[in-house]
C-alpha positions in Angstrom: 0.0 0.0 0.0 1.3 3.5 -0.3 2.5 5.6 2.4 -0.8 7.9 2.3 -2.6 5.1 3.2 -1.0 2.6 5.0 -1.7 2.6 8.8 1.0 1.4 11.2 1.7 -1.9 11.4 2.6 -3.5 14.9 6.0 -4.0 15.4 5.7 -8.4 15.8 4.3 -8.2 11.8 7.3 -6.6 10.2 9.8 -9.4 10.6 7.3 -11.5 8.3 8.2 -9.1 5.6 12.4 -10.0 5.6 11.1 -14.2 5.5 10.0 -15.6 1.6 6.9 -15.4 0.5 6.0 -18.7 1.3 6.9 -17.8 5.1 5.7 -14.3 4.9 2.1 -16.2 3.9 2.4 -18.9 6.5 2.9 -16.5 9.0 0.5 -14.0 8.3 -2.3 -16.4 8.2 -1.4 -18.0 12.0 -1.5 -14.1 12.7 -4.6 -13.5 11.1 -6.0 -17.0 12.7 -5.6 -15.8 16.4 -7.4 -12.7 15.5 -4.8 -9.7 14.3 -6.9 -7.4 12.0 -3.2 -5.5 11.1 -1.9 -9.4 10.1 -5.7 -10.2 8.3 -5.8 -6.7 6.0 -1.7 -7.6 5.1 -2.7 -11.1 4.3 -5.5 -9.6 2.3 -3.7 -7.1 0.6 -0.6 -10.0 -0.6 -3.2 -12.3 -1.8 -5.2 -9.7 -4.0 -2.0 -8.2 -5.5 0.9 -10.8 -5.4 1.1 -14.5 -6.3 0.2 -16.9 -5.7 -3.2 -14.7 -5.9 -6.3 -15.7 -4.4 -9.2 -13.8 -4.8 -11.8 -15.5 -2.2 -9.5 -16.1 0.4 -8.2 -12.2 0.1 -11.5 -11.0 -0.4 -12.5 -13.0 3.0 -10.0 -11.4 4.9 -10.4 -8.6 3.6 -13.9 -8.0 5.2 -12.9 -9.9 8.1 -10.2 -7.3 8.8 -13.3 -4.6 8.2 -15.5 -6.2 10.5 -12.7 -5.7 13.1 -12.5 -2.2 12.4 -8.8 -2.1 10.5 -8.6 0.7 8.0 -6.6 -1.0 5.3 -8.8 -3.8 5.8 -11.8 -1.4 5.1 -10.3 -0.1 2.2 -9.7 -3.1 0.3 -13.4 -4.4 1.0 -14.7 -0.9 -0.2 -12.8 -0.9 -3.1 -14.3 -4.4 -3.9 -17.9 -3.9 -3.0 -17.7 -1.1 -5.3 -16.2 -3.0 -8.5 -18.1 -6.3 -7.8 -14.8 -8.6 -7.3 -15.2 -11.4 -4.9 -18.1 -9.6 -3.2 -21.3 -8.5 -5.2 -21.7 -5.2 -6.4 -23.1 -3.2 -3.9 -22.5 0.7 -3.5 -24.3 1.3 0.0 -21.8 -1.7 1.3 -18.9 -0.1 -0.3 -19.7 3.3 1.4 -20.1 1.5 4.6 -16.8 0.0 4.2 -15.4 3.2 3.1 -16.8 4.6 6.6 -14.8 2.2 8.7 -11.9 3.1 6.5 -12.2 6.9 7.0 -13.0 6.3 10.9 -9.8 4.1 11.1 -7.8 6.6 10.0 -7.3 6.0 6.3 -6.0 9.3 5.5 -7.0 8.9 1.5 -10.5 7.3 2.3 -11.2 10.4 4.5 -10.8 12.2 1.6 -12.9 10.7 -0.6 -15.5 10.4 1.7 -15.8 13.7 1.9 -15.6 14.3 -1.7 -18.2 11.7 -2.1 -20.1 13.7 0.6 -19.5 17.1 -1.6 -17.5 18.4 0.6 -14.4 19.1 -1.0 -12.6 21.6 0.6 -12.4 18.8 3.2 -11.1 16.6 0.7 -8.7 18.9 -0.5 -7.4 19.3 2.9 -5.2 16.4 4.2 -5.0 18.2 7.1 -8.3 19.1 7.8 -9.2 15.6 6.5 -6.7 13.9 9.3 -8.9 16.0 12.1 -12.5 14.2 10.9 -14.0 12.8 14.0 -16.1 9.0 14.1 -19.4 11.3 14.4 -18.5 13.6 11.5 -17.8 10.2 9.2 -21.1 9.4 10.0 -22.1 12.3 8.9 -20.6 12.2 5.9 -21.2 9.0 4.9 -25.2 9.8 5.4 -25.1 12.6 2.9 -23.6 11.0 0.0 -26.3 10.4 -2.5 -25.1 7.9 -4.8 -28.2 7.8 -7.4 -27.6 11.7 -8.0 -23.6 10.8 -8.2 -24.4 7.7 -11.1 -26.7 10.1 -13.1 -24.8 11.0 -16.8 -25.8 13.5 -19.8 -26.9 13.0 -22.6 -24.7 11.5 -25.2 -24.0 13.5 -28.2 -23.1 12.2 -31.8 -20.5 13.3 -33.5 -20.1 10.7 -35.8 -21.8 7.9 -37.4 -19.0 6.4 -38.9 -16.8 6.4 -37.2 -18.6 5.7 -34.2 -17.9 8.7 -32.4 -19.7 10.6 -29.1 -19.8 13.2 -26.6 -20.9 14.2 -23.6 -20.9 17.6 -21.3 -20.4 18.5 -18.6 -19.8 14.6 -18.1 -17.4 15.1 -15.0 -18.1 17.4 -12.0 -15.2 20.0 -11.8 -14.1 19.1 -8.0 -13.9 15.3 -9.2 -11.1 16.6 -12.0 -9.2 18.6 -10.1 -9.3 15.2 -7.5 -7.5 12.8 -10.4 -5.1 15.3 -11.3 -4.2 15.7 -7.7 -3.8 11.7 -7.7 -1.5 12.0 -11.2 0.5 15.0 -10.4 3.8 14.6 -9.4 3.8 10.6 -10.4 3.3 10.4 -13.7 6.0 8.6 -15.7 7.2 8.6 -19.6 3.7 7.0 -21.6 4.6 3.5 -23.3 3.4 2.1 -26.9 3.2 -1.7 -27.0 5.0 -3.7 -29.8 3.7 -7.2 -30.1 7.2 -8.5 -30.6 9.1 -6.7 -27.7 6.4 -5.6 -25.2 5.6 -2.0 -24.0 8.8 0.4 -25.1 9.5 4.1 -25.0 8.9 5.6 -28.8 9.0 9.0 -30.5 5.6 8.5 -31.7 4.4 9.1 -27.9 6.3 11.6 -25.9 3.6 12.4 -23.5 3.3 11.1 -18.9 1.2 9.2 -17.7 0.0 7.7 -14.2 -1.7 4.1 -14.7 -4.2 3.4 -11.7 -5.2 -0.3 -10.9 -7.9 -1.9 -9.4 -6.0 -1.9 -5.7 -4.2 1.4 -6.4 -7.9 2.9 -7.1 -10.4 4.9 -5.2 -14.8 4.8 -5.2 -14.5 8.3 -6.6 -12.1 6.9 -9.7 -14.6 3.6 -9.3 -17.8 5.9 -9.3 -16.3 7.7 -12.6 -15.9 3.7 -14.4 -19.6 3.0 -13.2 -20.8 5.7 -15.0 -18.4 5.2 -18.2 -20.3 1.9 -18.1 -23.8 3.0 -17.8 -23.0 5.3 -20.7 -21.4 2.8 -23.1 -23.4 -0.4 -22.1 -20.0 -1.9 -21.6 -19.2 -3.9 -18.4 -16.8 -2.7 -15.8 -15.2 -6.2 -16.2 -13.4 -5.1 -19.8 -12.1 -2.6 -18.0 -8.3 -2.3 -18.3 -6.3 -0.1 -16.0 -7.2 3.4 -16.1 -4.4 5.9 -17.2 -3.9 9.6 -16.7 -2.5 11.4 -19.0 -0.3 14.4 -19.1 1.0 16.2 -21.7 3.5 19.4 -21.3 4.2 22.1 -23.8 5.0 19.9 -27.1 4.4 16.8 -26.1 2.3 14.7 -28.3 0.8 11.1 -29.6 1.1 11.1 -32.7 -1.5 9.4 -35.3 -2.3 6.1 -33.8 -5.1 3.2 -33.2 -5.7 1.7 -30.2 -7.1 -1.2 -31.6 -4.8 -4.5 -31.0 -3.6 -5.3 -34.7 -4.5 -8.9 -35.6 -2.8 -9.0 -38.9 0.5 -10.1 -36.3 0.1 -13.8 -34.3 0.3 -11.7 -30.7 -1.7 -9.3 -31.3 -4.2 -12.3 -32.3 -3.6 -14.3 -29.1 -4.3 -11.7 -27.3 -7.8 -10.5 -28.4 -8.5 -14.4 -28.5 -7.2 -14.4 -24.6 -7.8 -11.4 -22.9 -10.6 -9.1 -26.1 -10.2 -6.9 -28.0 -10.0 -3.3 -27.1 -13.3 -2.0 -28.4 -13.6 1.4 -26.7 -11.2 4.0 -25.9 -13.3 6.9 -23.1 -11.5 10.1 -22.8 -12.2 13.0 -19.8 -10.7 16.4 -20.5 -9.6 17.9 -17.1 -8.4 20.7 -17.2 -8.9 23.9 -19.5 -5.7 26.3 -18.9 -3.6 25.2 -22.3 -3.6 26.2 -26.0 -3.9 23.8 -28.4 -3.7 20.2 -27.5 -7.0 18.7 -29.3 -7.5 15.3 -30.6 -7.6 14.8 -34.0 -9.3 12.8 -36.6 -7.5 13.0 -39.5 -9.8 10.3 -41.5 -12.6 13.0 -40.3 -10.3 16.2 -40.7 -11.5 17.2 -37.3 -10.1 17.8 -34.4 -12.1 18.1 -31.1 -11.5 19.9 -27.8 -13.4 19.4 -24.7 -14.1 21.4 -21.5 -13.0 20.7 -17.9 -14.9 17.7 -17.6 -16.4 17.0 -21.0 -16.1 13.2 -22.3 -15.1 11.6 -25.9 -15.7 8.2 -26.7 -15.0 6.3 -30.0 -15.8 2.6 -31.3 -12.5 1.5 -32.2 -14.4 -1.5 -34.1 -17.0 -1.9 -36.7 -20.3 -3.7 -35.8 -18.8 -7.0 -37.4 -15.9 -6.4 -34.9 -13.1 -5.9 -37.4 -10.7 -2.7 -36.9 -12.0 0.8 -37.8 -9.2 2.3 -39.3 -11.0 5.4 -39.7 -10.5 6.0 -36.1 -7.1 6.8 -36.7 -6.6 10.0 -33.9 -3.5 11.7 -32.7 -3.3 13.6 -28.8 -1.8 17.2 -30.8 0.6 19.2 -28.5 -0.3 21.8 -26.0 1.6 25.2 -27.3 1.1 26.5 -24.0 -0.1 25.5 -20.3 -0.5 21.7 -19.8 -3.6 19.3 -20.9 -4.8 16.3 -18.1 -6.8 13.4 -19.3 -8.5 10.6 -17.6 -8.4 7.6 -20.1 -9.9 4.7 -20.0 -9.6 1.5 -22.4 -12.4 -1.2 -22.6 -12.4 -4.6 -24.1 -14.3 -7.0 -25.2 -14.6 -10.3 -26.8 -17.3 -11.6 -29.9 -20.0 -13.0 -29.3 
C-alpha cells in the first residue's frame, strides 16, 4: 500500500516481511488466525496483488479485517464492493466499508469520503481531513447520494462512422481537479506496445502518464468507471487499467489506433485471450492550455473538450473488425499543460 494510506503496522508483523513469501504467507495467516486485524488486511492485501493470488480467500479477509475495524482492511473491501470482485456489487456496502476506512484513520479514504459527501474543501485538505471525528464520518457517509452521483448526460453524436460521441459537462469539476491531484507529481514517460518486444518508449508518444489499478484505485475513480459503463453499455469487467495522462508544452501522440492489430500472431492471441480493445473513453480535465486537441485526421477534425467534457469512440466496426478510420493523434499543447483521464475497454465476440 502506499504511504498515504497505510496505517501502522505492529511492530511483531514486520519481521514477516524479511522471510519468503511462502513464510511471509504462512505467518500472516497463524496471525490472522488468532485474530490480528493489522496481520488479516496484510494477508488480504498480498493475496489480491501478489502471487500466488487468491481472490476469495483475500476478499474473506479482507472484510474480516473490516469487521474488526482495521482501516486497510476497510479499504480493500470498499474498493471491492464497489467493482463487484469477490463480493457482489453493492455501493451502500462499499460506502459503509469506506466509513470504517475513514474512521480508522485512512488518510486517503477520508478524503474521498468527503468528496463523495460534496465536501471538498475537506477533501482537498489532508490536514483538515486527518482531524475528521467517528461522528462527522457518520455524517458524511449519510449525505452522499449515490443515485444523483451515477446520473450522466446526454450523449451527443459526432459521428456515425466512425462511431464517435460526446458528452458535457460529463465530470463534475471538484472530481477533475481530485484525479489530477492523484496523477500529479507521479506520472512517468507514456509507453506504446510492440507485439514482438512488449511495451517500449517511442517517438511516436512523448507524453506522462499515471496508470491506476484496481488496488491502487479509489470509489471516486470507481464511481467515474460505473458511470463510463452505464454510458457505453460496456461492463466494468473489460475494463483495463485506467491511465492519466499528461501532456507538457509539445508533447504529443502522434497518429495512432488503439485497436490491438490482428494482422500479427500476438496481437491475435491476445484479443483471442484477454478481447479486443473496443472502446477508448476520454475525460478532458483541465482547460488552462492552447492547443492540444484530438484529432481525426480520417474525419479532418479535431475536437477539444471542456474541464470535464467526455469523448468516446468505437475503435471496431459492428462485425468487430478494426476501424481504421478511427485513426486519432493527442496534438501538442503550445502552451499551459492538458490532463486526461483515459480509459480502455475490451471485449470479446460474441
Amino acid at each position: 500500500m502506499t504511504p498515504e494510506t497505510a496505517s501502522p503496522v505492529p511492530d511483531n508483523l514486520h519481521g514477516a516481511e524479511s522471510a519468503s513469501p511462502d513464510q511471509t504467507l504462512a505467518w500472516l495467516r497463524r496471525a490472522a488466525e488468532q485474530e490480528n486485524s493489522a496481520a488479516k488486511a496484510a494477508l488480504a492485501e498480498r493475496l489480491l496483488t501478489r502471487p500466488p493470488y487468491s481472490l476469495a480467500e483475500g476478499t474473506a479477509w479482507a472484510v474480516a479485517s473490516a469487521r474488526a475495524g482495521h482501516p486497510d482492511g476497510a479499504h480493500l473491501a470498499a474498493l471491492l464492493s464497489a467493482w463487484g470482485l469477490g463480493l457482489n456489487q453493492d455501493w451502500q456496502a462499499a460506502l459503509d466499508f469506506l466509513e470504517i476506512a475513514a474512521r480508522g484513520g485512512h488518510d486517503r479514504d477520508r478524503r474521498v469520503l468527503a468528496g463523495l459527501a460534496g465536501q471538498w474543501q475537506l477533501a482537498r485538505e489532508v490536514k483538515l481531513a486527518a482531524k475528521i471525528s467517528a461522528a462527522e464520518c457518520a455524517a458524511l457517509r449519510r449525505a452522499v447520494r449515490m443515485d444523483a452521483l451515477l446520473a450522466c448526460p446526454p450523449v451527443r453524436l459526432l459521428s456515425q462512422a466512425p462511431r464517435i460521441g460526446t458528452l458535457s459537462a460529463f465530470v463534475d469539476p471538484q472530481i477533475c481537479d481530485w484525479l489530477e491531484e492523484r496523477a500529479r507529481g507521479n506520472v512517468t514517460r507514456a509507453q506504446v506496445y510492440d507485439p514482438s518486444t512488449g511495451a517500449q518508449d517511442a517517438a511516436i508518444r512523448t507524453n506522462t502518464e499515471l496508470h491506476i489499478g484496481t488496488f491502487e484505485s479509489d470509489l471516486i475513480i470507481m464511481l467515474l468507471q460505473h458511470r463510463i459503463a452505464a454510458v457505453t453499455g460496456l461492463p466494468l469487467a473489460g475494463m483495463e487499467a485506467c491511465s492519466i495522462l499528461h501532456y507538457a508544452p509539445g508533447e504529443e501522440f502522434k497518429p495512432h489506433h488503439d485497436f490491438f492489430d490482428t494482422g500479427t500472431p500476438e496481437n491475435a492471441r491476445i484479443v483471442a485471450e484477454q478481447g479486443q480493445r473496443v472502446l477508448t473513453f476520454l475525460v478532458y480535465l483541465n482547460d488552462n492550455y492552447a492547443g492540444g486537441e484530438t484529432e481525426f485526421p480520417y474525419l479532418q477534425q479535431r475536437f477539444r473538450g471542456r474541464k470535464g467534457d467526455a469523448l468516446f469512440f468505437w475503435n471496431i466496426l459492428p462485425d468487430f473488425s478494426p476501424d481504421r478510420r478511427t485513426l486519432h493523434a493527442g496534438l501538442p499543447p503550445s502552451s499551459g499543460e492538458k490532463w486526461l483521464f483515459s480509459q480502455w475497454i475490451r471485449a470479446k465476440r460474441e
